[in-house]
Structures are given as C-alpha cells and as structure tokens.
C-alpha positions in Angstrom: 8.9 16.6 -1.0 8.5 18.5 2.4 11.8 17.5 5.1 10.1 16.0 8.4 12.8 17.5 10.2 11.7 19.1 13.4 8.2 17.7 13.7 7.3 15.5 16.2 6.5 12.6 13.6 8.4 10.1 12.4 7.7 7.6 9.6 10.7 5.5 10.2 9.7 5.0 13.0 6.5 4.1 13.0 7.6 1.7 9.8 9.9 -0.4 12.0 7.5 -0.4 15.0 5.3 -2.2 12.2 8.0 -3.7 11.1 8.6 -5.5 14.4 4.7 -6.7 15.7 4.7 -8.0 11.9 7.8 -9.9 12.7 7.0 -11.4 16.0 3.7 -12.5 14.8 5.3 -13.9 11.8 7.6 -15.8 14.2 4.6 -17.2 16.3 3.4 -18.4 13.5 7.0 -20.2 11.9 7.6 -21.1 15.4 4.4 -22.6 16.2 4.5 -24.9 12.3 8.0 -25.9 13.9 7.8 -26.9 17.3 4.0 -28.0 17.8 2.2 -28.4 14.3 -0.5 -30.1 16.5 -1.6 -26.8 18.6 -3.1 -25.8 15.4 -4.1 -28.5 13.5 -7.6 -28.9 15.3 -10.4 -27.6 13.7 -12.0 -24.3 14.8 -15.6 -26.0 14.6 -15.6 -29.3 15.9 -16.3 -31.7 12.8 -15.1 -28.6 10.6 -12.4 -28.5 8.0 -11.3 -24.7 9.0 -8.3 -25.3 11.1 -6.6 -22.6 13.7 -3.4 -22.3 11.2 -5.8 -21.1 8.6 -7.5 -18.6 10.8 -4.2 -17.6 12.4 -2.5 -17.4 8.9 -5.7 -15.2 7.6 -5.3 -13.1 10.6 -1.7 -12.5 10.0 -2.2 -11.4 6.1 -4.9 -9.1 7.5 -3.2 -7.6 10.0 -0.1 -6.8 7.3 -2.6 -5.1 5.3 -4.2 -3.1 7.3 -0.6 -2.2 8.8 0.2 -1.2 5.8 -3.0 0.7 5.2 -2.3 2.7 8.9 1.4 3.3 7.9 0.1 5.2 4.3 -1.9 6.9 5.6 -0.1 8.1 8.6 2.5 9.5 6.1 0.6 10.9 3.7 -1.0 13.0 6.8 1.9 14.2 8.1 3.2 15.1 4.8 0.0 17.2 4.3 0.0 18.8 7.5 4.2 20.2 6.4 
C-alpha cells in the first residue's frame, strides 16, 4: 500500500468531515425524537400514514450510504493516482 504522504489528499480527513455532517444530522434527528416528537409526527400527505420521521429517518440512512459510497471511492482514486 502506497504512503499518502506528500499529496495534497487526505482520507482522514475527508472521513471525519463525514464523520461530522453524519453526526449532526444524526443529532437533529435524536434531538428532534426528544424535545418535540410532535414536529414530525404529521403526515407528509395529508390523510397519509408516511410521516416526516420516516422520510427524515430514510433520508438520513441514505445519506450515510452514499457518504460512504463518496468516501470509497475517493480513496480508492487517490490510491490509484500514487
């Protein structure tokens, strides 16, 4: 396995910047379910049984996998570019 040293990428820190947006969304979410479970609740069509947590939770798992997704493939380019 090639060193990174010297190039102008950095997969650790791209990994925590990750790391972090995954975090504070995730602390939306925990904080939202915590403090105001109503906000929520509510359906996103009226007189439909999809409600905002579902689409916000959806959203979240989504964005984590294609975060993940960026993050491999950001790595696995730099390491074929050294």
């Amino acid at each position: 396995m090639a060193s990174s040293r010297g190039t102008s990428f950095n997969a650790a820190r791209l990994g925590l910047s990750l790391l972090i947006v995954l975090g504070i969304l995730f602390f939306i979410f925990m904080g939202a379910a915590a403090f105001a479970p109503s906000a929520f609740a509510t359906p996103v069509v009226a007189g439909g049984t999809v409600t905002r947590w579902f689409v916000f939770a959806f959203g979240l798992i989504w964005t984590s996998v294609f975060a993940t997704g960026f993050y491999v493939l950001a790595v696995n380019a730099a390491e074929d570019r050294t």
